[in-house]
ZAMARGU-4260 file (C-alpha; in steps of 0.2 Angstrom, whole numbers, plus 5000, padded with zeros to 4 digits):
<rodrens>
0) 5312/5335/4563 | 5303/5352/4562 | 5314/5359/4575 | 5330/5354/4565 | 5344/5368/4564
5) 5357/5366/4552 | 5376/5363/4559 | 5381/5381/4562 | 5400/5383/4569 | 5400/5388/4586
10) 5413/5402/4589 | 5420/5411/4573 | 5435/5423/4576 | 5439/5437/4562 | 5457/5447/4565
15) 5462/5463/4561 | 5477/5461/4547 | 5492/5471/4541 | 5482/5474/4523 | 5469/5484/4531
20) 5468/5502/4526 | 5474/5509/4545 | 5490/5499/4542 | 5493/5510/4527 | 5489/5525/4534
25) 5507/5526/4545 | 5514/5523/4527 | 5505/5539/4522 | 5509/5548/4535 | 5528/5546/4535
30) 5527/5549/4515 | 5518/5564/4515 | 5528/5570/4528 | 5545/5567/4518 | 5534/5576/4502
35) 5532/5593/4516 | 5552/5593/4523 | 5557/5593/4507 | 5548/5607/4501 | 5552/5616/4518
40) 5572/5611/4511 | 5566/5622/4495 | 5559/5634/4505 | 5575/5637/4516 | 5585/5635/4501
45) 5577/5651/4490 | 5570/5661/4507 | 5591/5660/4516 | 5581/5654/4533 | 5586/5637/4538
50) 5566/5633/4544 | 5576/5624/4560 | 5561/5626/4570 | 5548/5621/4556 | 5558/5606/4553
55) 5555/5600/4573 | 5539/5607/4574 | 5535/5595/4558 | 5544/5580/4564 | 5535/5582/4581
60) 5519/5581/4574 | 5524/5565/4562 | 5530/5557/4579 | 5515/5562/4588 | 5502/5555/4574
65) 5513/5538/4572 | 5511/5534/4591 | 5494/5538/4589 | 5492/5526/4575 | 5504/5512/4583
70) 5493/5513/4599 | 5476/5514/4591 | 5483/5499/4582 | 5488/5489/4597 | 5470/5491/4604
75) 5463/5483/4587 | 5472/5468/4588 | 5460/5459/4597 | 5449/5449/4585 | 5429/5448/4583
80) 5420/5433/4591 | 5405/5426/4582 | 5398/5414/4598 | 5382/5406/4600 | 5376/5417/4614
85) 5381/5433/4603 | 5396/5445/4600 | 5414/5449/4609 | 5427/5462/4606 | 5438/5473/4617
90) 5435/5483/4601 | 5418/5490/4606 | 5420/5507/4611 | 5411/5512/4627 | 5412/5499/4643
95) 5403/5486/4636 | 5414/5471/4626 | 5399/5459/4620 | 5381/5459/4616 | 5368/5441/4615
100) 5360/5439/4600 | 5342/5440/4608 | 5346/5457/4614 | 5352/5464/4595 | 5339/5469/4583
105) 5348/5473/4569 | 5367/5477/4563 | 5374/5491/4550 | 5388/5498/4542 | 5390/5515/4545
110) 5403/5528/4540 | 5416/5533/4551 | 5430/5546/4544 | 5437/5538/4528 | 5432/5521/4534
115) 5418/5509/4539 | 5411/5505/4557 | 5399/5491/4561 | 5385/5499/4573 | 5374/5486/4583
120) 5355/5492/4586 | 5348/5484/4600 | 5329/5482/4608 | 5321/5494/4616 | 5326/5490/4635
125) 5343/5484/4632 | 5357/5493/4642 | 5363/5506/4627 | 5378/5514/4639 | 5390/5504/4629
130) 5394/5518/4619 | 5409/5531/4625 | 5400/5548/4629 | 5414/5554/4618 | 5402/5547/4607
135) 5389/5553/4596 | 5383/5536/4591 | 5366/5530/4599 | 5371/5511/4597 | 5390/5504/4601
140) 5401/5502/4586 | 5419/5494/4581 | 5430/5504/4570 | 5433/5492/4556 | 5451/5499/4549
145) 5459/5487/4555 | 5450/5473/4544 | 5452/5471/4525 | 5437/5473/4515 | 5434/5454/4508
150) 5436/5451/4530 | 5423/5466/4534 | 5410/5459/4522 | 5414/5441/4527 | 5411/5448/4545
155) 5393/5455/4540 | 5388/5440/4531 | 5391/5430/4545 | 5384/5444/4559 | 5366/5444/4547
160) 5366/5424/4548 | 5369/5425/4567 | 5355/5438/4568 | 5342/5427/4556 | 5345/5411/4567
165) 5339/5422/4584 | 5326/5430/4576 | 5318/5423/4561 | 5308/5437/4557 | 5323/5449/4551
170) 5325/5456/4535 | 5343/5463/4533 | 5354/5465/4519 | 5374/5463/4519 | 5376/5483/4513
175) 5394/5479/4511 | 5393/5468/4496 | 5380/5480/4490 | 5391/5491/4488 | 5405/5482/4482
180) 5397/5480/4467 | 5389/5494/4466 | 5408/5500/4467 | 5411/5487/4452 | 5399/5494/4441
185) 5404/5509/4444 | 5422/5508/4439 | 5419/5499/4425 | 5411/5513/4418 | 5428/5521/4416
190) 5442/5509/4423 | 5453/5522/4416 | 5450/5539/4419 | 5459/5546/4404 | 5454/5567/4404
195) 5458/5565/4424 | 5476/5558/4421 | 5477/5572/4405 | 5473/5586/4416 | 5485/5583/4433
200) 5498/5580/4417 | 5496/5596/4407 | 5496/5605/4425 | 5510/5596/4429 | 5518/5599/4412
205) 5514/5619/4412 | 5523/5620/4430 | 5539/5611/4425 | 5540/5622/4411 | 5539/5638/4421
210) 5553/5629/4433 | 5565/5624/4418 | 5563/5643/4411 | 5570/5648/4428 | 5553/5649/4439
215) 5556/5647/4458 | 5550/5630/4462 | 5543/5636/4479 | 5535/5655/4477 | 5537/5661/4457
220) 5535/5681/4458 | 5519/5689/4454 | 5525/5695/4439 | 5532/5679/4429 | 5516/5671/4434
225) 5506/5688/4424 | 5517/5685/4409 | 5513/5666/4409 | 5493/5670/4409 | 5488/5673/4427
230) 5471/5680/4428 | 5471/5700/4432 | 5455/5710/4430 | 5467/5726/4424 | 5474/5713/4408
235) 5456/5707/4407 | 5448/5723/4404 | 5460/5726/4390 | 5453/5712/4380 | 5465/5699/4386
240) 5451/5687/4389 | 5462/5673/4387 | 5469/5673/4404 | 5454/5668/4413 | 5458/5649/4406
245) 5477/5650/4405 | 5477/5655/4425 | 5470/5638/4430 | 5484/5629/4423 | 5498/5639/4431
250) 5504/5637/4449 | 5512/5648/4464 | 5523/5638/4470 | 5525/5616/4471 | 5516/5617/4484
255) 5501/5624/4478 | 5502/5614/4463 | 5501/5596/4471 | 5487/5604/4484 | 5477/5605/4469
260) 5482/5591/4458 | 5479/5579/4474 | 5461/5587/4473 | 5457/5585/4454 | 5464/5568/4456
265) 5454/5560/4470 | 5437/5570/4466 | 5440/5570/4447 | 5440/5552/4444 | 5421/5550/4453
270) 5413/5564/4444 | 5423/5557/4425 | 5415/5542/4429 | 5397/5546/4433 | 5395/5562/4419
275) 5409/5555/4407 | 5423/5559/4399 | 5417/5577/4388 | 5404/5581/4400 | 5418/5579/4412
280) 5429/5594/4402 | 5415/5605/4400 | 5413/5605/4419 | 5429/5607/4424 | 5434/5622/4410
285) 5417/5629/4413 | 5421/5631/4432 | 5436/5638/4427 | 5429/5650/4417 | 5416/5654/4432
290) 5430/5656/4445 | 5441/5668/4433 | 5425/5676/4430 | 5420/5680/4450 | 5439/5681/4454
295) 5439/5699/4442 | 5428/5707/4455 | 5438/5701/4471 | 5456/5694/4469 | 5463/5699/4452
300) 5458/5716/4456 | 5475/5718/4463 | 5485/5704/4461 | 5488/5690/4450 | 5476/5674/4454
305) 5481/5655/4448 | 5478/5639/4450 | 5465/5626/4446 | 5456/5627/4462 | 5440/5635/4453
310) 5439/5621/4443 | 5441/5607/4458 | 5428/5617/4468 | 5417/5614/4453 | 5418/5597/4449
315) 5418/5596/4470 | 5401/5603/4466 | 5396/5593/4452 | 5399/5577/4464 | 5388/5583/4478
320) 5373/5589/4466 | 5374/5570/4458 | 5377/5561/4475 | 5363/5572/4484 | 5350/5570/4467
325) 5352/5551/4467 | 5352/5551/4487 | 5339/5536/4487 | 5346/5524/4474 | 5363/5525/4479
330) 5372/5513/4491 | 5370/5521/4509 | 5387/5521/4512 | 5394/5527/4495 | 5380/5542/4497
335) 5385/5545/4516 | 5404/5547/4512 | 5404/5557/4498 | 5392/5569/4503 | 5401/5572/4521
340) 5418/5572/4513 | 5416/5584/4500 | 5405/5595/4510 | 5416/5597/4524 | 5429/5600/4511
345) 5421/5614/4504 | 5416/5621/4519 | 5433/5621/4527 | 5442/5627/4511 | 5428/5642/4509
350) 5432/5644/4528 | 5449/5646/4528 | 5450/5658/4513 | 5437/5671/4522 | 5450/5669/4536
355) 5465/5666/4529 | 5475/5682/4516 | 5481/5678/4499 | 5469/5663/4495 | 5455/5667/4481
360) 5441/5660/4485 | 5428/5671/4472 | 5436/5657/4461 | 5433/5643/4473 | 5414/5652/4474
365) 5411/5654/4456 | 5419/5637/4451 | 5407/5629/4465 | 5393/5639/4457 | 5398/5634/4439
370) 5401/5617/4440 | 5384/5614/4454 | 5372/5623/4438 | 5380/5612/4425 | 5377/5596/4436
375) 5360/5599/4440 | 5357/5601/4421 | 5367/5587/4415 | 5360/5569/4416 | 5373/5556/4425
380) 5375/5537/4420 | 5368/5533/4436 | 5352/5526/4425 | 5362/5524/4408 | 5347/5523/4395
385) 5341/5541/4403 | 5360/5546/4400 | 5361/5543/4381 | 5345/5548/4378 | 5348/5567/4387
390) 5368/5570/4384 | 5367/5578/4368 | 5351/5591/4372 | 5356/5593/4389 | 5374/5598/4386
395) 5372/5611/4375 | 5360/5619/4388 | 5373/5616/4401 | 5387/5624/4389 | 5373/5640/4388
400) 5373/5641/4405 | 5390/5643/4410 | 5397/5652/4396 | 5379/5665/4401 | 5386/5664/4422
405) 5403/5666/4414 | 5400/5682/4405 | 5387/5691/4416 | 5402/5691/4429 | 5417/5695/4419
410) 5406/5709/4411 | 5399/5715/4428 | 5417/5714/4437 | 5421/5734/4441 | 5438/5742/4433
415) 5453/5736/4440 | 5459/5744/4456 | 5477/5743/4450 | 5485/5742/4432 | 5498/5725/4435
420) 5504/5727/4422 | 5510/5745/4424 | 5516/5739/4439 | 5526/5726/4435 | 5533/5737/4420
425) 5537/5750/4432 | 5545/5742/4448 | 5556/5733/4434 | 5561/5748/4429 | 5563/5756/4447
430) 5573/5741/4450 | 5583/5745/4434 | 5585/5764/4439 | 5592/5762/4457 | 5605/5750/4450
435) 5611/5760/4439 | 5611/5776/4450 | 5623/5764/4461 | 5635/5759/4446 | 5635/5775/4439
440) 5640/5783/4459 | 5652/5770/4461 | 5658/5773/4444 | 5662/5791/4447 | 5669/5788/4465
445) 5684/5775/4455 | 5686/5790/4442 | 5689/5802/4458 | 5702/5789/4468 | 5710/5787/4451
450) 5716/5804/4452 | 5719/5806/4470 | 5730/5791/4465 | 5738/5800/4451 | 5732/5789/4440
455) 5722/5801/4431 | 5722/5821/4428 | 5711/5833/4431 | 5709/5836/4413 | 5705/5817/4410
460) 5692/5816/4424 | 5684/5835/4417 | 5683/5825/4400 | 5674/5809/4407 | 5663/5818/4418
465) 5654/5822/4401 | 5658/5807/4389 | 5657/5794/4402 | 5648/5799/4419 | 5635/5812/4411
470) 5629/5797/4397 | 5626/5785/4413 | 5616/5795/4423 | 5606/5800/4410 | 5602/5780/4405
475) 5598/5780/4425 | 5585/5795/4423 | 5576/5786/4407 | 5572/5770/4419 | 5567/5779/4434
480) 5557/5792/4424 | 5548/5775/4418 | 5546/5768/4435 | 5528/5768/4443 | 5525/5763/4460
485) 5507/5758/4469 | 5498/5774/4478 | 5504/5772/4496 | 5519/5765/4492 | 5532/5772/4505
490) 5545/5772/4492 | 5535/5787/4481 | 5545/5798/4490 | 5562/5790/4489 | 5558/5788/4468
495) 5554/5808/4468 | 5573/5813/4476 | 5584/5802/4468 | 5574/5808/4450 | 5578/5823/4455
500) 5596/5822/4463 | 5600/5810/4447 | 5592/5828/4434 | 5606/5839/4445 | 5619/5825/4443
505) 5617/5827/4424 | 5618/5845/4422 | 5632/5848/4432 | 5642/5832/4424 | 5638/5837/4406
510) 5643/5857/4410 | 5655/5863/4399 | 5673/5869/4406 | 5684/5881/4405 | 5703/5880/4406
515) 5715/5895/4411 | 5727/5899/4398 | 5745/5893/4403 | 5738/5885/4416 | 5729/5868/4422
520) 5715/5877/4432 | 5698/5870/4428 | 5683/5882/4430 | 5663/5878/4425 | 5657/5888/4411
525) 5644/5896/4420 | 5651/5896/4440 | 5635/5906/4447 | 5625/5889/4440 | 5636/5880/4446
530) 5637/5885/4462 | 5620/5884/4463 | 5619/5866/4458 | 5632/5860/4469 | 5622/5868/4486
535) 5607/5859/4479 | 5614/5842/4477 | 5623/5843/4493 | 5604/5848/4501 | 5596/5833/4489
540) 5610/5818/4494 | 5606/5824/4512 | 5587/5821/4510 | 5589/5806/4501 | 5601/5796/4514
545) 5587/5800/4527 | 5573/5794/4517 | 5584/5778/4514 | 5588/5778/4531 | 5569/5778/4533
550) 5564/5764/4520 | 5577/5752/4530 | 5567/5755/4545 | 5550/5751/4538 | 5560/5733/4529
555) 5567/5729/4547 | 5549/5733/4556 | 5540/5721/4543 | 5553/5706/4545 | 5549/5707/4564
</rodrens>
């Protein structure tokens, strides 16, 4: 018969199952939360402050987004139905739960978050109010988390032979196993992303080593980090050029360090797999380089800039030059996540920087800037006969071009606003100077209750002043006349009275004395001098007790 349809099942159901990717985001979420209180634990740990409110505040919001995920889950139980008149679920957002066949032009995947949707389109006339007006979506939509991918393109299969039956003149296309093997292919172009895996490992490595040298594991000082390699336009200008690729592979804190690792790993394995494995290095030291480069004229002018995030910025914009030049040959949905993923990940990242102190993000822009030149140069093994025919040419050019942006701004980056270096040298030795102005004060003030004790004489406390007390004071004066503090700094003045109190200190300790014939009476060689210097320190001590009354207010004011 000419009218014959084949045997067609009448009602199919398809069921959200616990291997679907929203079922392992509630896994995630607990595991990730478990990473964060335990770097919070570290925190407390080096910082003294037990963080009892950051601990709540973070197991509020765990709570809060597992209710949200438990709830979302209990309304995507209910499964699909595939009948003969057309398409049920109480999965449909917006009023309406199901849609005939005659009434449905077509059917799609689209993306939604990190995840797929399947959008109806339907003839003109048809009621479109399904969708919520939380919505942006034109057509009504399911969220398809809940279903594992083999059920999500089982579902399409189905959906498009539904579709065909009730009108044979559509052409549509299951996108899902498209992709599928377009995601096939493309994995076994690398299915193991070796120079991705060797990267996050020597950045791991380097860290551990700072933390098995002593390094805090939460928030290692500025200064360790510049004698490891961090990037500083004042070490840079004196031809330590070096630093501009040792800083990427050193990190402020754990923290930061798996921020940055997480990046290179989930971006770092696309872009090794569609440039290859050395294409893939030179992008991603080259957008280091960049990021060093631009960082000279904005962060490293005054502190110490780190981190890989140049170099993840880079291949971030290696991925969307490749995703955005193959726009029309690439799977839809492939395209469509990669492009809004990793821009709005640069956009916020850029965001939060210009808002946000103490991120660098000149190396976020030139790394973006590096590694977007040398993908628009590079060819991609998209179309793998073009590939080997260009790599060779086609690299060295991309190589020119970054080491050309590389060097036109390092060159260009003005001189450094402060000398780090000098800095660090010279708050160490700050640190050093008022130490050993206490031990030496202390020292004197036991000497001086020994003989009030009668444990000592006179005669042995005269001879100590110059042998013992006089040397130590002097070793004090050395380190604070090498101390050098930031202009500004509020402690400039405190560093210029105890210099001076610690000179009069020395002069009057190492003054010779004279003893009285007969007698046990101890007089200065020169009393008028003497004299003199005794009103002075006296005028000295009281001036520098108020300025350190003075410094403890400033310290109190900042902790509030």
């Amino acid at each position: 018969m000419n009218d014959f349809l084949p045997t067609q099942v009448m009602v199919e159901s398809f069921n959200p199952t616990q291997k679907s990717p929203a079922a392992r985001v509630k896994v995630w979420l607990w595991i990730l939360a478990s990473i964060a209180a335990i770097l919070m634990a570290f925190s407390s740990k080096t910082s003294g402050n037990p963080g009892a409110l950051g601990f709540a505040l973070l197991l509020a919001v765990t709570i809060a987004f597992d209710f949200a995920c438990r709830r979302q889950i209990r309304r995507d139980r209910s499964p699909v139905l595939l009948t003969a008149q057309g398409i049920e679920s109480f999965n449909f957002w917006g009023k309406g739960k199901s849609y005939r066949w005659k009434d449905i032009a077509n059917t799609s995947i689209e993306p939604i978050g990190n995840g797929h949707a399947l959008q109806l389109e339907l003839f003109p006339g048809v009621d479109r109010s399904a969708s919520s007006w939380l919505s942006r979506r034109r057509w009504p939509f399911i969220p398809l988390a809940r279903y594992s991918a083999p059920e999500q393109e089982r579902l399409l299969e189905v959906i498009l032979e539904r579709l065909r039956h009730a009108h044979p003149g559509v052409i549509a296309t299951n996108t899902l196993t498209q992709e599928r093997q377009f995601r096939e292919q493309f994995i076994a172009l690398a299915p193991r992303t070796w120079m991705t895996y060797a990267l996050v490992a020597a950045n791991v490595a380097i860290w551990w080593l700072m933390v098995i040298q002593g390094a805090d594991i939460v928030k290692p000082p500025a200064d360790l980090l510049l004698y490891w390699g961090g990037n500083a336009t004042s070490e840079v200008q004196r031809g330590q050029w070096w630093r501009m690729v040792s800083s990427t592979f050193l990190h402020s804190g754990i923290l930061h360090l798996t921020m940055n690792m997480v990046g290179l790993w989930i971006i770092g394995q696309t872009v090794e797999r569609i440039y290859g494995y050395c294409p893939y290095l030179m992008i991603y030291l080259g957008s280091t380089i960049a990021g060093s480069a631009l960082s000279l004229h904005f962060s490293a002018q005054k502190a110490v800039s780190v981190g890989a995030s140049g170099a993840v910025f880079g291949i971030a914009g290696a991925l969307l030059v490749a995703v955005y030049q193959y726009r029309n040959t690439l799977p839809k949905i492939f395209g469509k996540q990669h492009l809004t993923g990793i821009g709005f990940f640069v956009f916020y990242a850029l965001a939060q920087g210009f808002t946000t102190g103490g991120i660098d993000n000149g190396a976020h822009i030139g790394g973006l800037l590096a590694g977007a030149v040398m993908a628009y140069i590079l060819p991609k093994r998209f179309d793998l006969s073009r590939y080997a025919a260009a790599i060779k040419s086609r690299s060295v050019v991309a190589l020119a071009a970054a080491v050309c942006l590389s060097a036109s701004l390092a060159l260009s980056a003005p001189t450094a606003q402060l000398d780090l270096q000098r800095l660090f040298v010279g708050a160490a030795a700050m640190d050093r100077g008022t130490k050993g102005f206490d031990a030496a004060t202390n020292l004197m003030k036991k000497l001086q209750g020994q003989v009030k004790a009668g444990q000592m004489t006179e005669l042995e406390l005269d001879s100590k002043t110059r042998t013992v007390l006089a040397p130590a004071y002097r070793k004090v004066l050395v380190d604070l006349s090498q101390a050098w503090l930031a202009p500004g700094d509020p402690r400039q003045e405190f560093l210029q009275e105890i210099k001076h109190l610690t000179g009069l200190l020395i002069e009057g300790l190492a003054m010779e004395s004279v003893v009285a014939a007969g007698t046990s009476i101890i007089s200065p060689a020169d009393p008028v001098r003497a004299n003199l210097l005794n009103k002075e320190m006296l005028a000295s001590n009281k001036r520098f007790l108020l300025i350190n009354e003075k410094l403890k207010a400033i310290v109190k004011n900042l902790k509030k």
